[in-house]
Structures are given as structure tokens and as C-alpha cells.
N, C-alpha and C positions, 0 to 999 in steps of 0.2 A: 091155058097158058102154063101151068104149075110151077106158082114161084112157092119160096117157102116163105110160111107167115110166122109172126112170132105171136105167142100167147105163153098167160101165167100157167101151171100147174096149178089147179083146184084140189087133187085129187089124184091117189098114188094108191092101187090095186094089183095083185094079179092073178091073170086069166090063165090057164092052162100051163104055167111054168112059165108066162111071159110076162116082161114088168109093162104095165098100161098105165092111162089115168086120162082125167079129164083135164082137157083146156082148153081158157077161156081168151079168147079173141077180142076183147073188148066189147063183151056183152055173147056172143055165139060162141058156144061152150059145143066142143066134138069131143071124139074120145082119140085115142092115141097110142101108139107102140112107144116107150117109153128104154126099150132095151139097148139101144145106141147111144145110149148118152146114162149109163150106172149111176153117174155120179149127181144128177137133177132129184133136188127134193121141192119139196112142197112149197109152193109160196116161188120156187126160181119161174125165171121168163125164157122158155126153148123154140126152137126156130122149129116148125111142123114141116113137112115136104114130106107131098101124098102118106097123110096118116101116120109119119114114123119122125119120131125128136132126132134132130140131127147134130145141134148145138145147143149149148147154154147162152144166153146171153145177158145184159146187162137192163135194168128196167128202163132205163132213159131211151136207151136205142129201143128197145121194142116197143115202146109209146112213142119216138119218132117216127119209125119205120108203121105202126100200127095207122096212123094218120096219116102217112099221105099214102097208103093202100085207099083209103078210105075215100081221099083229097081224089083218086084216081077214078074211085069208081070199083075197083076191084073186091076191095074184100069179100062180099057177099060172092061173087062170080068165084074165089077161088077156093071157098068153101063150101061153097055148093048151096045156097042157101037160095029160097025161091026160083031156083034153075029143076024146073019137070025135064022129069025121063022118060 
């Protein structure tokens, strides 16, 4: 499908001249391109779409929106999680 998910920032590193970090999905924590969106610190809630922060958003909506991924069935499918290659 590749919808974009929201998760917190855990975590604000970088890799090669690139700004990264980890984010946590509500419990499934990935890592991330973090360089579209400069202005995401630690602790904010960013919308993920294929590995790269696109927006910032607000904690309410990304614990709404994070629940019915879940209510859907989805989240794990669009994070890849228990899906073999």
C-alpha cells in the first residue's frame, strides 16, 4: 500500500551528512531520513512515507491516526514487520 505512518522521534543522529533518527510507531521503533522536515526535534510526532519524515504533526492526531492503522489491520503490513522476503 505505502500510506505514511506517524511515529514519535526517539532519537536524532547523523549518518553521512544526513539528519536520521529513530521512530517509534507505537511500540515498532525503525530508523529514518529525517532531512525534509529540519525543523523535527526530539520528543515531536512526524508522518514516515517509505523511510523519509515528510511532516510534523500534532500528538493527538498521530495517536488517532496511529489506532485505526491498527483498528485496520495495517500497521505492522506497512512497516514491514513479520512480512518475509
Amino acid at each position: 500500500m505505502c500510506l505514511g505512518v506517524p511515529g514519535k522521534i526517539t532519537e536524532i543522529y547523523e549518518i553521512g551528512g544526513m539528519k536520521m533518527g529513530k521512530v517509534d510507531f507505537g511500540g515498532i521503533v525503525k530508523e529514518a531520513c529525517l532531512e525534509y522536515v529540519p525543523e523535527i526535534e526530539l520528543g515531536d510526532y512526524t508522518i514516515i512515507h517509505v523511510g523519509f519524515a515528510i511532516s510534523k504533526l500534532d500528538e493527538q492526531a498521530a495517536q488517532e491516526s496511529l489506532e485505526l492503522f491498527r483498528q485496520m489491520g495495517l500497521l505492522e503490513e506497512e512497516l514491514g514487520v513479520g512480512v518475509e522476503e
